[in-house]
C-alpha positions in Angstrom: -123.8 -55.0 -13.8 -125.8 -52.9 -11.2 -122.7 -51.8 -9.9 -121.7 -50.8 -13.8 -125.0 -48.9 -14.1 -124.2 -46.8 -10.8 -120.6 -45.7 -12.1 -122.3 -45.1 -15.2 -124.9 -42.6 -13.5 -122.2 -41.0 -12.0 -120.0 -40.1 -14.9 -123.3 -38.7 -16.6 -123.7 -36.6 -12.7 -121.6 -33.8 -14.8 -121.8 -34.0 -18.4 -119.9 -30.7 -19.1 -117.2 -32.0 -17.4 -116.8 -35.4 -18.2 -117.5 -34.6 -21.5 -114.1 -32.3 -21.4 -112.1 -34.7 -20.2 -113.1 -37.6 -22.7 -112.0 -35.0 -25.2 -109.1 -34.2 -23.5 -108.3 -37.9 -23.6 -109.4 -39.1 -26.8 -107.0 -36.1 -28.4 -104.1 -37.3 -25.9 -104.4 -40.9 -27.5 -105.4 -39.8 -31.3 -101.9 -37.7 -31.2 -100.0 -40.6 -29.2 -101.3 -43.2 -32.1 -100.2 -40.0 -35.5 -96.9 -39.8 -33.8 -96.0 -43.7 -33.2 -97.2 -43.7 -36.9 -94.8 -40.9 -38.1 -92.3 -42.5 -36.0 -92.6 -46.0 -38.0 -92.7 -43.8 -41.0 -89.5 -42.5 -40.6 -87.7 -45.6 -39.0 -89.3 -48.4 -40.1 -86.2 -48.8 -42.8 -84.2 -49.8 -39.5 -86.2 -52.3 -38.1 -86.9 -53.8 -41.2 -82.8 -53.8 -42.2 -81.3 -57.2 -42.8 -78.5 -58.0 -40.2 -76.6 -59.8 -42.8 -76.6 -56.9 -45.1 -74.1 -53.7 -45.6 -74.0 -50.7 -47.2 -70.9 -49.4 -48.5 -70.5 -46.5 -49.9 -68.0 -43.5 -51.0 -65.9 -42.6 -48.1 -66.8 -39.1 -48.7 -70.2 -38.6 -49.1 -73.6 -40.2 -50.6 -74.0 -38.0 -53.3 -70.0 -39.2 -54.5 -70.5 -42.0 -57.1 -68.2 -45.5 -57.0 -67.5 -47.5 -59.8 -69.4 -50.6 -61.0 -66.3 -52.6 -61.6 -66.4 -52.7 -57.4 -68.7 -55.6 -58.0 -66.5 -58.3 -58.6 -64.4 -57.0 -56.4 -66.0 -57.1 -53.3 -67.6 -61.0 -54.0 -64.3 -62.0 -54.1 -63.4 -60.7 -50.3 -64.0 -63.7 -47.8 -67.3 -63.8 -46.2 -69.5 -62.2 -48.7 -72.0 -63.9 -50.9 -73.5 -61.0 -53.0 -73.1 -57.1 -53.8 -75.6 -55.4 -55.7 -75.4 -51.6 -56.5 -78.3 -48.7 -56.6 -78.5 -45.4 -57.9 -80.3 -42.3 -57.1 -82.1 -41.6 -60.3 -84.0 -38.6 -58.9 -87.5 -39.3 -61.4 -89.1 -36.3 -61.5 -93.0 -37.6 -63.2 -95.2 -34.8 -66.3 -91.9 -32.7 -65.1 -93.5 -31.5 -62.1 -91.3 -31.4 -59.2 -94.6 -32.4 -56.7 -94.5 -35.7 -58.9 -91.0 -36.7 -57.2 -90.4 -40.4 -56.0 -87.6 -42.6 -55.1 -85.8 -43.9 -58.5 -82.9 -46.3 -59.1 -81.5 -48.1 -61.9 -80.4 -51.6 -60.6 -79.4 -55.2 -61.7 -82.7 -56.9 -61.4 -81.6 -60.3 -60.7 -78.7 -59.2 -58.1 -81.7 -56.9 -56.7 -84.3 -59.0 -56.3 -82.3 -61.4 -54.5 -80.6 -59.1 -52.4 -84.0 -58.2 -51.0 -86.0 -61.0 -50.5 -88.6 -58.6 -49.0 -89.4 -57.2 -52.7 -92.2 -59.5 -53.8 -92.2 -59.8 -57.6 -93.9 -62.5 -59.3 -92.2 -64.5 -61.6 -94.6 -63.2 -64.8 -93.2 -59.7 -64.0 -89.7 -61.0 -63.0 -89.5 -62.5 -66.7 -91.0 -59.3 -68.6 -88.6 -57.2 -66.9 -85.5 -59.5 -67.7 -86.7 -59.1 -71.2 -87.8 -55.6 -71.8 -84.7 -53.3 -71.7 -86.4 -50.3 -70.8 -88.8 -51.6 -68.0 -89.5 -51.2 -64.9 -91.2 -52.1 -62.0 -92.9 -50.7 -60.1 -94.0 -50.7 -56.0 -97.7 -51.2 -55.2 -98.3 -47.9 -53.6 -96.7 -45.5 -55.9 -99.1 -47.4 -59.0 -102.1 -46.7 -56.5 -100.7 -42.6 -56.0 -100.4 -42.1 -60.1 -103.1 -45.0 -61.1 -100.8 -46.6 -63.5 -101.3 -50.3 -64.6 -99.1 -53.1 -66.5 -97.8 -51.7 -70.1 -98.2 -48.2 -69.3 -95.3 -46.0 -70.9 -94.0 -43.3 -68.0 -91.5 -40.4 -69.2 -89.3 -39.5 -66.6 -87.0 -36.1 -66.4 -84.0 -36.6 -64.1 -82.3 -33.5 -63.1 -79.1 -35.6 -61.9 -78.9 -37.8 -65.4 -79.7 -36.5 -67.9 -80.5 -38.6 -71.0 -78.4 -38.1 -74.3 -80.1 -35.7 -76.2 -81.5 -33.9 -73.0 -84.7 -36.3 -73.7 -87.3 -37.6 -71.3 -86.2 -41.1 -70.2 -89.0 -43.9 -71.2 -89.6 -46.3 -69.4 -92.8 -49.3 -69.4 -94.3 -51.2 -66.6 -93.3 -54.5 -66.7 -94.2 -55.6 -63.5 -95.6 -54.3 -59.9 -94.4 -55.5 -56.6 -95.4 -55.6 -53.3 -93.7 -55.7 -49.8 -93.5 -59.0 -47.8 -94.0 -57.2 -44.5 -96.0 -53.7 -44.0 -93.4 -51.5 -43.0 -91.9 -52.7 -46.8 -91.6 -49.3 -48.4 -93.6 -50.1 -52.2 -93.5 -46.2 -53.7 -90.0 -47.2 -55.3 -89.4 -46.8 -59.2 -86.9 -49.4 -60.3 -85.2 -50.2 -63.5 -82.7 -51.2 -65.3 -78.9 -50.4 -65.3 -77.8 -51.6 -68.6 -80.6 -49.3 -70.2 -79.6 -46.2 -67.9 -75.9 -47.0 -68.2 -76.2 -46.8 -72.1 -78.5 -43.9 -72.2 -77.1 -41.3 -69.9 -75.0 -38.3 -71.1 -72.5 -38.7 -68.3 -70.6 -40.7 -65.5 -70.7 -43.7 -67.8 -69.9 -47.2 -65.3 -70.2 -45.4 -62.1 -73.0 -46.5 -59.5 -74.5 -44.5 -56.4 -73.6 -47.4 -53.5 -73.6 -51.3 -52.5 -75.2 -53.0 -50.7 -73.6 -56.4 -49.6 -74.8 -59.6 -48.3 -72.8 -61.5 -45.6 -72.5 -65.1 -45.2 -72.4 -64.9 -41.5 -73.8 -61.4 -39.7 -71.5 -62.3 -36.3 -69.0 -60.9 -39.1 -70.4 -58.2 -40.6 -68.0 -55.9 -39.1 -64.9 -57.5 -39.7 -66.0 -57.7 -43.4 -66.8 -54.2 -43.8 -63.4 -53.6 -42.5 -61.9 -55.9 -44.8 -63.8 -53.7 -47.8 -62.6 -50.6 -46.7 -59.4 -51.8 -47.2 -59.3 -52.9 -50.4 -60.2 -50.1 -51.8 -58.1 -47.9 -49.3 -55.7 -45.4 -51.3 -58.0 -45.6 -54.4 -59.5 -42.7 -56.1 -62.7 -44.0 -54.7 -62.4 -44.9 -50.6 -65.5 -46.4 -49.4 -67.3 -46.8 -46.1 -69.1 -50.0 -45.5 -71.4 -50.2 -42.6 -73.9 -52.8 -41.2 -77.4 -51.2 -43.2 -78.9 -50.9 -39.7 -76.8 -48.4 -38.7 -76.9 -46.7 -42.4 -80.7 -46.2 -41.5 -80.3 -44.9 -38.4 -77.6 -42.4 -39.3 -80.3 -41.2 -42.1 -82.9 -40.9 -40.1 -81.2 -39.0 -37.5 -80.2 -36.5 -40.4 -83.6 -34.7 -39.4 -83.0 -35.3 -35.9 -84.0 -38.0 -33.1 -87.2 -39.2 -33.7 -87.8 -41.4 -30.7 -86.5 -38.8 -28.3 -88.7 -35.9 -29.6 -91.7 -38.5 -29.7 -91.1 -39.5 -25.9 -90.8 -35.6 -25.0 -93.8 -35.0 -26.3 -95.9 -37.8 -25.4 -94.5 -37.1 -21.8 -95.7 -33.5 -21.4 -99.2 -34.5 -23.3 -99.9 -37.5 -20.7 -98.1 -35.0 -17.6 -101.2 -32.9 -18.3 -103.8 -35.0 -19.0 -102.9 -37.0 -15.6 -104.0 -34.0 -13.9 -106.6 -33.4 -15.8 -108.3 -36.8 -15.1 -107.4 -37.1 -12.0 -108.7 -33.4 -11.1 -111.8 -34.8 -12.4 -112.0 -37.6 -10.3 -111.2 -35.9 -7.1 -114.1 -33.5 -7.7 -116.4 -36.2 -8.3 -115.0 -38.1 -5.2 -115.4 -35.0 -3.0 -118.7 -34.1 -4.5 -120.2 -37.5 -3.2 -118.8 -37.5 -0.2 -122.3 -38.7 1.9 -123.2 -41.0 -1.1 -120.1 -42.6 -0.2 -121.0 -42.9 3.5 -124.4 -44.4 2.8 -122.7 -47.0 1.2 -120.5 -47.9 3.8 -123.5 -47.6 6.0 -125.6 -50.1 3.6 -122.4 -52.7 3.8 -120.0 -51.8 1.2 -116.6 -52.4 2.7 -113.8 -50.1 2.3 -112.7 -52.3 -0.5 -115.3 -52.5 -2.5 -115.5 -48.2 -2.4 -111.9 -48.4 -3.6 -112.5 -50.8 -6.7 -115.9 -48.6 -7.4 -114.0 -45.5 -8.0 -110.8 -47.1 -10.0 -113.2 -48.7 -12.1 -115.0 -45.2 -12.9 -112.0 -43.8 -13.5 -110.4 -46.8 -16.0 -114.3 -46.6 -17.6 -113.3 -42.4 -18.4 -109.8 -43.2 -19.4 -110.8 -46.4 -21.3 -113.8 -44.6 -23.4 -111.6 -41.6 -24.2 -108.1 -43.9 -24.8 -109.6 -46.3 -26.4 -111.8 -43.9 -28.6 -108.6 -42.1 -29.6 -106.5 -45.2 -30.6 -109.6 -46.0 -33.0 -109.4 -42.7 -34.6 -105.7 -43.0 -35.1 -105.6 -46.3 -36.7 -109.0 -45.0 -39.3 -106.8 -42.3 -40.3 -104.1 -44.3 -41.0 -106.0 -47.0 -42.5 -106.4 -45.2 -45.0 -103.1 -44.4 -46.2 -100.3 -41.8 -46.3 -101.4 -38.5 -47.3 -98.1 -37.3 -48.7 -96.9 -40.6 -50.2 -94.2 -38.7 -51.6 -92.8 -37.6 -47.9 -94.5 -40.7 -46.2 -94.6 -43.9 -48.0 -94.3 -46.6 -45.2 -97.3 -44.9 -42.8 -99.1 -47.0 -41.0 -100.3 -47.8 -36.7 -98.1 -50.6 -35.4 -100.1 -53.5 -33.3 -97.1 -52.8 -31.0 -98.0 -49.6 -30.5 -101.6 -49.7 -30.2 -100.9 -52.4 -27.6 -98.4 -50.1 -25.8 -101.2 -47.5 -26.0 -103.8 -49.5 -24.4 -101.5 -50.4 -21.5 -101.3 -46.5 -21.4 -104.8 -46.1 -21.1 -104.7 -48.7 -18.4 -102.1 -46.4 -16.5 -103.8 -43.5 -16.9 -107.0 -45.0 -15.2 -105.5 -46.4 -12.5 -103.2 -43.2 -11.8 -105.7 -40.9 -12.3 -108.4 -42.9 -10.0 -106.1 -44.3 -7.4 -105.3 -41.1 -5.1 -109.7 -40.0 -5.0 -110.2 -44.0 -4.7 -107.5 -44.0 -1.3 -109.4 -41.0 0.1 -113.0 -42.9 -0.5 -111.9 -46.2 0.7 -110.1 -44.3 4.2 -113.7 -42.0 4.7 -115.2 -42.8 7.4 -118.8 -42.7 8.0 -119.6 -40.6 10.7 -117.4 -37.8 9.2 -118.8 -38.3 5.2 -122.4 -38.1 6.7 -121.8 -35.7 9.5 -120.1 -33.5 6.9 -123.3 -32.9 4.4 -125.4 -32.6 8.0 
């Protein structure tokens, strides 16, 4: 502890300056935390992808539309347990276009047991079996609009509309939550039969599968073996392991991961020679402090530890500071749910960012501490004479 309260004394020697560089520091770690949580944001879909699931597709594009009759179809290739299709709804909420969130009429028992990860309880599961036009609804999208069981929400789709040109209406049967956090709950989802019945066009057509395999060392022969069923049809698909599907959407808006590391590289590039500018001032400026310590006993080893610790103490009160203030700010939740639903601080990464502000103290310190430990005492006294 009294060596503790000496490297303390020290860091306060300067208070402008240390003071800069914990800010430096802290804003280098409070940006490294907002972008690992944009990152998860954006591509938590893929880690969260089953391995044993596919998504197929039209061969075309997306946006092209396949026909539900693909269903029965596709369970009947070798290898694959279930297929369950989505939509894009596009349900636009009071019709303000702000009010936008992700939509899809589905089969709820096919659904819900094609992703295990949508919690539902069985109350809701039963209401919404029941109720023709209900839907349920994810956690955080009832939190964003502050609707509640039995509410009745009008919905305006520009890409179906309903017969009549008339709001779609829907009730809340049921809210569900995500099994894991990166679980994206801001989804809308409903049923097919009632959306199938009510639209004013495309009448037994569906947006794309997805498709559960009995055994994932397969998935790719499968996915083969649908392609080629419906090869030479009006409607040619494109199955792929839902993995990759993520990936290839995420990618739409470009590398995330790459433009995170470039980033995070230059910001950590500068603030290594920021803290470690720091540290070789305050090594220089102490020069015959540093040779009355040798000359009182301390042995070249102990000199070396004293200044790596004072430099993991300024890396680890700035780091550590700015880690904190990352995960508040997310703590709190997205703040454009709409954009952002899944946005949170993965433990990984604030465990990868602490080993970072390790690093940083020990690369910043260990050059000044090298020069300190190989001073030698008639020179460091003889010096300030």
């Amino acid at each position: 502890m009294k060596f503790l309260s000496l490297i303390w004394c020290n860091l306060k020697r300067k208070k402008l300056r240390t003071s800069l560089t914990l800010l430096s520091i802290f804003i280098a770690f409070l940006l490294f935390g907002l972008l690992c949580t944009i990152k998860e944001a954006f591509t938590g879909g893929i880690a969260l992808a089953g391995a044993d699931r596919l998504i197929v597709r039209h061969k075309v594009s997306l946006i092209m539309t396949l026909p539900v009759t693909y269903k029965e179809r596709m369970e009947r290739i070798p290898g694959v347990e279930l297929a369950a299709h989505q939509t894009w709804f596009n349900g636009i909420y009071q019709n303000e276009p702000k009010n936008f969130f992700g939509s899809f009429p589905v089969e709820p028992e096919a659904y819900l047991a094609m992703y295990p990860e949508i919690v539902l309880s069985e109350e809701h599961k039963r209401a919404w079996l029941k109720t023709r036009a209900g839907a349920v609804v994810g956690r955080a999208l009832v939190e964003r609009f502050k609707w509640k069981v039995g509410d009745h929400i009008p919905l305006m789709s520009p890409i179906w509309p309903r017969k009549g040109d008339g709001a779609w209406e829907f009730e809340i049967v049921g809210i569900y939550d995500g099994a894991k956090k990166n679980v994206d709950t801001s989804g809308f989802i409903f049923r097919y039969d009632y959306f199938d019945e009510g639209r004013a066009r495309g009448e037994g057509l569906v947006g794309w599968y997805s498709v559960r395999v009995k055994d994932p060392n397969r998935a790719a022969e499968i996915a083969k073996a649908i392609d080629t069923e419906f090869a030479n049809s009006p409607h040619e698909t494109k199955a792929e392991p839902e993995g990759a599907f993520m990936q290839g959407f995420a990618q739409q808006i470009g590398d995330i991961g790459t433009i995170l590391i470039a980033i995070l590289s230059a910001v950590f590039f500068t603030i290594l020679l920021v803290a470690g500018n720091t540290m070789a001032q305050a090594v220089r400026e102490r020069t015959a402090e540093l040779g009355v310590l040798k000359a009182m006993g301390f042995t070249n080893e102990r000199v070396l530890v004293l200044v790596l610790v004072e430099s993991g103490l300024l890396a680890g009160l700035g780091g550590l500071a700015g880690l904190g203030a990352a995960w508040l700010v997310t703590a709190g939740g997205s703040p454009v749910p709409a954009m952002l639903p899944v946005f949170y601080l993965p433990p990984r990464d604030l465990m990868i960012g602490a080993g970072l502000v390790a690093a940083l103290g020990v690369a910043a310190g260990i050059l000044p501490a090298l020069q300190a430990m190989r001073l030698q005492i008639a020179v460091a006294l003889g010096r300030h004479a």
